[in-house]
C-alpha angles and dihedrals in degrees: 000000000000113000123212124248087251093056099044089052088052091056093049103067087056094053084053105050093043083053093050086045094055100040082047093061097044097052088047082055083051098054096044088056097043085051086044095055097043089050088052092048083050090051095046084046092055098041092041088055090048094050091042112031087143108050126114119245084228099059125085123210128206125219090238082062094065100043090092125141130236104303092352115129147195145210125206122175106247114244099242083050087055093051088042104130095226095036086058095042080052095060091042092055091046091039085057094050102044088062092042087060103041096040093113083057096055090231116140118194112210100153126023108198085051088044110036107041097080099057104248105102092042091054098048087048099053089043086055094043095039093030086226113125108214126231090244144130112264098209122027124166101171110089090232086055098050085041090053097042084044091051084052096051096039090055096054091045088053097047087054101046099026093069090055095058103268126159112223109227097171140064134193089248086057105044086046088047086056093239098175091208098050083048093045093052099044088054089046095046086052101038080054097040100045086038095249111206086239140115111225112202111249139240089019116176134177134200110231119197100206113188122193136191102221109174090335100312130107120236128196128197133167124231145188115221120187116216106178123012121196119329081249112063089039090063083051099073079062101065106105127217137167100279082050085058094048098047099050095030124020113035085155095060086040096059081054091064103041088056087047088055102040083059092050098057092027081054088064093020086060084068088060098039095251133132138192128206106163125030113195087069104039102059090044096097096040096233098123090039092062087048096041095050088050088050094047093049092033103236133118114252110221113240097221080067096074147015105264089196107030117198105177135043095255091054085060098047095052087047091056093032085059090040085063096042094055083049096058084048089063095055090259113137110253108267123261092221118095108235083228088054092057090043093056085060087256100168093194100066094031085056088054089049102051091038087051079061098042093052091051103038108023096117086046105119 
């Protein structure tokens, strides 16, 4: 059937304005979606600046970075701190001992987050440096099985560097999660420590990014680490004394002396019906050291000086700081030990502390 040109004009017109309707709703769908998708970026913005408030602009994070759970947190170097000229002289220089020592193995170092973060090279390196060989796996590829060989070596690490006064900046869950600053403190802490013929750059800082889940959200801060400090006081972890020979070679003649130790304050603490049988932990809070030092010197502390029942770490600190305090009072020099040493269970220090008293008090009755 032919239509007429009338007809076909007539026709037209309808096509036309079915085609404009539909183009009409789908650029109306267009610009819902388009609404829609502005108003959810401005939400993520907005989110996003509440979460991170903190952040630098220059540091990425992963989303394996935000997937913490409650109170969990996690550090990431920032990105300026990598680039940094003497951080990266650092690496180099630890990078550089690391295969000097371990030569006779055939293991070559190149980077240290990829080669560190398993535990191998960590383990062959303290049983060069200690001369112990550890009870553990040589080759591991699980995850549970690295963890568990990098627990072993850790704790053998800690038990050698925690005694001499060493803060431990780093965790098996950060070295395995190749956190470059964890791995960068532990090798500092044992090239110091085993006297390392190296020369470690000096003054060398680094810029953390820590980011915490309080209460589901996610919080940023920004923090300096020191790494190494002067050439100086570095040196100075290596001066010996007596505590420094009982600890790495006569455990038999230092239990001697802690039992010697534990009879002379339980000898005043007695008065008080108190009673001390390690000492590491007892003195921590520095609690007993506040009442021994009245008893030695024979006051009453007022109890509005110090936290009876400390809670927090600062709590603690304050409690030892005023212990000293009390010491130097008493014409005693003021300790060598840090409070926050003998907080941290440090049995060295605690040990200084407590003979410094023995020395000067031990015909008290």
């Amino acid at each position: 059937m032919s239509l007429t040109p009338s007809a076909s004009a007539s026709l037209q017109p309808a096509k036309m304005k079915k085609d404009e309707s539909f183009l009409g709703k789908l650029g109306g769908t267009l610009v819902r979606k388009k609404r829609a998708k502005e108003v959810s970026d401005l939400h993520e913005e907005g989110k996003n600046a509440i979460n991170a408030p903190l952040l630098p602009s220059a540091t990425e994070i992963h989303p394996e970075d935000t997937l913490l759970e409650e109170n969990a947190e996690r550090i990431m170097l920032d990105p300026t701190s990598r680039e940094n000229p003497k951080f990266k002289d650092l690496v180099k220089v630890l990078i550089d001992w690391i295969n000097s020592e371990l030569e006779e193995e055939r293991i070559i170092v190149k980077d240290l987050e990829e080669d560190c973060y398993d535990g191998q090279v960590l383990q062959k390196l303290f049983e060069k440096l200690s001369g112990r060989k550890l009870n553990v796996a040589e080759v591991t590829q699980s995850e549970i099985g690295q963890k568990q060989k990098l627990q072993t070596v850790l704790e053998a690490v800690n038990n050698t560097l925690r005694p001499h006064g060493w803060t431990l900046e780093w965790s098996v869950d950060s070295i395995h999660s190749k956190n470059l600053v964890a791995i960068v403190y532990l090798l500092v802490a044992l090239a110091m420590h085993f006297q390392a013929p190296i020369r470690l750059p000096e003054h060398v800082t680094v810029q953390v990014v820590v980011v915490k889940k309080r209460e589901g959200i996610l919080q940023t801060a920004v923090v300096a680490k020191e790494l190494t400090s002067t050439t100086e006081m570095m040196l100075g972890r290596f001066e010996r004394d007596a505590f420094d020979t009982l600890l790495d070679h006569a455990p038999d003649k230092l239990n001697v002396v802690k039992t010697s130790l534990i009879t002379f304050v339980n000898k005043h603490l007695n008065k008080l019906n108190l009673e001390v049988t390690e000492l590491e932990s007892q003195f921590a809070d520095g609690v007993y050291l506040i009442l021994l030092m009245g008893l030695l010197e024979d006051y009453f502390v007022p109890l509005y000086n110090f936290f009876l029942t400390p809670e927090s770490f600062e709590q603690k600190v304050h409690n030892v700081a005023f212990a000293f305090e009390l010491m130097q009072d008493g014409g005693l020099k003021k300790p060598k030990a840090r409070p926050e040493d003998v907080v941290n269970l440090n049995l060295k220090s605690t040990l200084r502390v407590l003979y410094n008293l023995f020395t000067n008090y031990k015909n008290s009755d």
